[in-house]
C-alpha positions as CSV (number, residue, x, y, z in Angstrom):
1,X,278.1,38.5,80.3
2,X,274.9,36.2,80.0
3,X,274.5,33.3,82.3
4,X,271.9,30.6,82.0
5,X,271.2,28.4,85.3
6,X,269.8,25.3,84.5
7,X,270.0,21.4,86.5
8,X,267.3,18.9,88.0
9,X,264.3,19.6,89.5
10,X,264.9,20.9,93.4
11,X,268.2,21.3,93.1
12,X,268.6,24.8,93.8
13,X,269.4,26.9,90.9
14,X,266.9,29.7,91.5
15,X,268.2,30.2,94.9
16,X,272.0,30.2,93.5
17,X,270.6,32.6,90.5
18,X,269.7,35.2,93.3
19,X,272.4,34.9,95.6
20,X,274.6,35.4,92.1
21,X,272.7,38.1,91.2
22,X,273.0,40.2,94.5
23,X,276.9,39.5,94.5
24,X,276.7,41.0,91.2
25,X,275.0,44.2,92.2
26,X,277.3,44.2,95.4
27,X,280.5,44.3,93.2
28,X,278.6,47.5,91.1
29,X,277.5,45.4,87.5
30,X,274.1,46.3,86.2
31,X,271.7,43.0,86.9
32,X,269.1,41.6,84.6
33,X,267.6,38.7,85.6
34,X,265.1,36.5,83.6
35,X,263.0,34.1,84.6
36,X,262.1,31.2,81.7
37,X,260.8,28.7,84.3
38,X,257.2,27.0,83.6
39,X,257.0,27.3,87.5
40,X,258.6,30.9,88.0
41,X,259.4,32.0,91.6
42,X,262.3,34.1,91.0
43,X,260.3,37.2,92.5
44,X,259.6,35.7,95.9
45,X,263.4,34.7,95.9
46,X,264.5,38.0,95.2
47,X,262.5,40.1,97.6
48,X,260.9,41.9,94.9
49,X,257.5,43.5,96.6
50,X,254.1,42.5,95.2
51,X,255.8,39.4,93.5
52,X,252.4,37.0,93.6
53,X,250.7,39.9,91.7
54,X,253.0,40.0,88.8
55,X,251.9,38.1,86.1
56,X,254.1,35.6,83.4
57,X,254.0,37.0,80.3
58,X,253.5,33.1,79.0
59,X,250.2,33.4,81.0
60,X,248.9,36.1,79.0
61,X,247.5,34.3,76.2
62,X,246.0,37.1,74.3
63,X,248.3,39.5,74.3
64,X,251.6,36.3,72.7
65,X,248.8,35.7,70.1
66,X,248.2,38.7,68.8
67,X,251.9,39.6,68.5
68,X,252.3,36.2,66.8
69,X,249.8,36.8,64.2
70,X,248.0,34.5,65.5
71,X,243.9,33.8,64.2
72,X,241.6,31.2,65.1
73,X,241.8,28.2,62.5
74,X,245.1,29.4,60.3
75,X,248.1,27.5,60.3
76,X,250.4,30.9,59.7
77,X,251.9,33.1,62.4
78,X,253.9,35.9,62.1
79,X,257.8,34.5,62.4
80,X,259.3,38.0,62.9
81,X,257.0,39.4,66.2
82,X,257.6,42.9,67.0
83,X,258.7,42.6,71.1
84,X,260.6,45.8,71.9
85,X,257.6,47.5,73.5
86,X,257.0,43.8,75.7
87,X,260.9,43.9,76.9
88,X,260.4,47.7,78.1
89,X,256.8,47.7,79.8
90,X,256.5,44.5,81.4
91,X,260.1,44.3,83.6
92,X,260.2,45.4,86.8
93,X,263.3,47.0,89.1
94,X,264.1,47.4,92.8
95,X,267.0,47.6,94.7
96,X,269.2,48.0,91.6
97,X,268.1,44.4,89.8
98,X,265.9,44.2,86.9
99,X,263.9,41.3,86.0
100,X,261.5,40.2,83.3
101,X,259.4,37.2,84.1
102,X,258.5,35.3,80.9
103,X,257.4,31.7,82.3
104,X,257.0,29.5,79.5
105,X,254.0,28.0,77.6
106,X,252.3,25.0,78.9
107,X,249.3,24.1,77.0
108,X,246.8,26.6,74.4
109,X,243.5,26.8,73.5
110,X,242.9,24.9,70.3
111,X,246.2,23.1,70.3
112,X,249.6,24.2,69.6
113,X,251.4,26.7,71.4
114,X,253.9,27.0,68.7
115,X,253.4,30.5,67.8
116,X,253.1,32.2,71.7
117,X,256.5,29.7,72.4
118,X,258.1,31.6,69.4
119,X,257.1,35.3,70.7
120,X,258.5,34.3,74.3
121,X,261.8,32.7,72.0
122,X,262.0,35.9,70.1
123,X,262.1,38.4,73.4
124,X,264.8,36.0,75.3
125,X,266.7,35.9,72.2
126,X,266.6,39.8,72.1
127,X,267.3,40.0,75.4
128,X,270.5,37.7,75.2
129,X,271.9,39.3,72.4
130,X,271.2,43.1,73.3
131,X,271.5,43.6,76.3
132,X,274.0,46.1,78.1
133,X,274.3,44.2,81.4
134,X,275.0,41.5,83.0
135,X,272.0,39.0,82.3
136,X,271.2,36.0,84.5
137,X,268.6,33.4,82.9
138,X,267.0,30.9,85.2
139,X,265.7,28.3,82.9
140,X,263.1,25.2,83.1
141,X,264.7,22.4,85.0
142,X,265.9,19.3,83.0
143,X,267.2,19.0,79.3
144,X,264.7,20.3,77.2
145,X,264.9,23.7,76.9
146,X,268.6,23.3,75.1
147,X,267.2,20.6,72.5
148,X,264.6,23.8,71.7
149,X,268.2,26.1,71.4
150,X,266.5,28.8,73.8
151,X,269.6,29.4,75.5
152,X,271.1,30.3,72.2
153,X,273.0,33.3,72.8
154,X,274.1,32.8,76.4
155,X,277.6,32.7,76.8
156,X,278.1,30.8,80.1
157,X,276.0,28.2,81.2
158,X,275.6,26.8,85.0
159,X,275.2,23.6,85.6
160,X,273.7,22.7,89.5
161,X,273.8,19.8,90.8
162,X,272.9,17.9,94.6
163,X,275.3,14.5,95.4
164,X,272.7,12.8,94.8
165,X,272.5,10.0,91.7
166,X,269.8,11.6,89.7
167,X,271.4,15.1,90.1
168,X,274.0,14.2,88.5
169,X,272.7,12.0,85.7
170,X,269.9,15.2,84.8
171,X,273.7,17.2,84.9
172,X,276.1,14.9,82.6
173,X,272.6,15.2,80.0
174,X,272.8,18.4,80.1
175,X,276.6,19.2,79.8
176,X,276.4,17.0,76.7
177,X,273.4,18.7,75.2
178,X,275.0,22.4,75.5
179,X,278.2,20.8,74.4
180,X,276.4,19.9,71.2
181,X,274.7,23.3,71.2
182,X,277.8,24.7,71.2
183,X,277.5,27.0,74.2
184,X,281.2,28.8,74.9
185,X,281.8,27.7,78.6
186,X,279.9,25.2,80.8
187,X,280.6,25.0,84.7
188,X,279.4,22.2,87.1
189,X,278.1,24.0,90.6
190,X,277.3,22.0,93.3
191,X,274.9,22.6,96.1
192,X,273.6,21.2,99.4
193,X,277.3,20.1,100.2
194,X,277.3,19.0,103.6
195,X,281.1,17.5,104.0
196,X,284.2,16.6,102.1
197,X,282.6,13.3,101.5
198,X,279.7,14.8,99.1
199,X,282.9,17.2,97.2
200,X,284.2,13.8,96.9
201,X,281.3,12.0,95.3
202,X,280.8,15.1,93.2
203,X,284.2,15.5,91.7
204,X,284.3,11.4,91.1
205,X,281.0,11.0,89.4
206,X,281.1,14.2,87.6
207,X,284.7,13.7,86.3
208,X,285.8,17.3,87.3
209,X,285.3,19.2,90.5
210,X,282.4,21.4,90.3
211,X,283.8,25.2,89.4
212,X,282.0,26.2,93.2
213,X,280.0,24.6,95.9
214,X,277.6,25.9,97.9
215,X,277.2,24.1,101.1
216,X,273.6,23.5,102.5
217,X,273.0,26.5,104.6
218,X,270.2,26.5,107.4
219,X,270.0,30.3,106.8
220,X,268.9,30.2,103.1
221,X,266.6,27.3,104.1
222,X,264.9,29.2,106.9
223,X,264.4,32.5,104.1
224,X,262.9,30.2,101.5
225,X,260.4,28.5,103.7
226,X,258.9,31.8,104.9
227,X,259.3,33.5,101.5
228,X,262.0,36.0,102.5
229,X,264.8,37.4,100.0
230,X,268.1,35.7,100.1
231,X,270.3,38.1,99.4
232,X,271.3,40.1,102.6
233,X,271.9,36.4,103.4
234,X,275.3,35.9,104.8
235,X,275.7,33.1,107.3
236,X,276.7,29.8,106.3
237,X,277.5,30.4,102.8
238,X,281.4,30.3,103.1
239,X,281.9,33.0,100.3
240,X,280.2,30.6,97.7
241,X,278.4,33.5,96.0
242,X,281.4,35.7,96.0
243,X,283.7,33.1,94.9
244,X,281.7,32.1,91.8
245,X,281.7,35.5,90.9
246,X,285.5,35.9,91.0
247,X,285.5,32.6,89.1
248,X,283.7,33.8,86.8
249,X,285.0,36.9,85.9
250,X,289.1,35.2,85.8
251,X,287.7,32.9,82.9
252,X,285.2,35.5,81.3
């Protein structure tokens, strides 16, 4: 199965893209997880050790334009990148979870970053389509990353969203973009639920109760402020992580 996270700004989905992950490798499925966010923290969430040395593969300018083709003052680049040696040397594994951090693309030296963008499209795409295990793709907040089809490939897509106005306008855009992209199953989760009356507002401005909720747990709030991993994490999550799981799996 490959699952792509995406929602507003701040609303959570890296944290629920870990604690999914480490449900995952509880129930015994091989984990990749990949992170595609300009601002990637995935690491630090994790627990994996050393995570501020470990560099984006989007920062490494160099090396995206030299697979690209890339030369100073020519409009060509290579449109078929060779990135099997990139997917095997620059992922790293602990505790039974693999990840590849591939950040994305902000700005390039001389103008556009069109041909590094397509070398970091190429290895997600690979990734997506190829790979033997259960892949979990935390992408860039917000809508634009399904208008550039980089979640092509994904067969479930996550949806996160606070009960908060602008959560859920950033989540109806997006459920009508990967509607229009076609993507095979889209699920509203909600996050930072605090009573019935924010499962209320969700379901009624949503138009469909979110598949899970995870309520807003001191515990996970505590770990993230001083950069601990979240997933021995068990207190005030009410199941969530272990329910969306199971919900996935009964409509997989």
């Amino acid at each position: 199965m490959k699952i792509a996270i995406s929602g507003k700004g701040g609303v959570g989905k890296t944290t629920i893209m870990a604690l999914l992950a480490g449900e995952l490798k509880k129930q015994g499925q091989k984990v990749l997880v990949i992170d595609a966010d300009p601002s990637p923290h995935m690491a630090e969430t994790l627990g994996i050790r050393d995570a501020k040395q470990v560099k984006p593969i989007a920062e490494m300018g160099v090396l995206l334009a030299e697979r690209a083709g890339k030369t100073q003052g020519s409009p060509f680049y290579n449109l078929n990148p060779e990135v099997n040696d990139l997917l095997r040397d620059f992922m790293l594994e602990q505790d039974g979870i693999r990840l590849m951090i591939l950040g994305a693309v902000q700005t390039a030296e001389g103008g556009c970053a069109c041909p590094e963008n397509h070398v970091l499209r190429k290895m997600l795409k690979k990734m997506l389509l190829t790979a033997n295990e259960t892949v979990l793709l935390d992408m860039e907040a917000g809508v634009e990353h399904l208008g550039r089809g980089t979640v092509a490939g994904a067969d479930c897509l996550l949806i996160v969203t606070i009960p908060s106005r602008s959560g859920i306008r950033t989540a109806l855009k997006i459920k009508k973009m990967a509607d229009d992209v076609g993507i095979p199953r889209v699920y509203f989760i909600g996050n930072l639920i605090q009573d019935e009356q924010d499962e209320i507002f969700l379901e009624q401005e949503l138009g469909e109760r979110p598949l899970v909720s995870f309520p807003d747990s001191k515990a996970v709030r505590r770990a993230e402020r001083a950069e601990q991993a979240i997933l021995s994490i068990k207190e005030g999550l009410d199941d969530a992580p272990g329910q969306l799981v199971r919900q996935l799996l009964s409509q997989g």
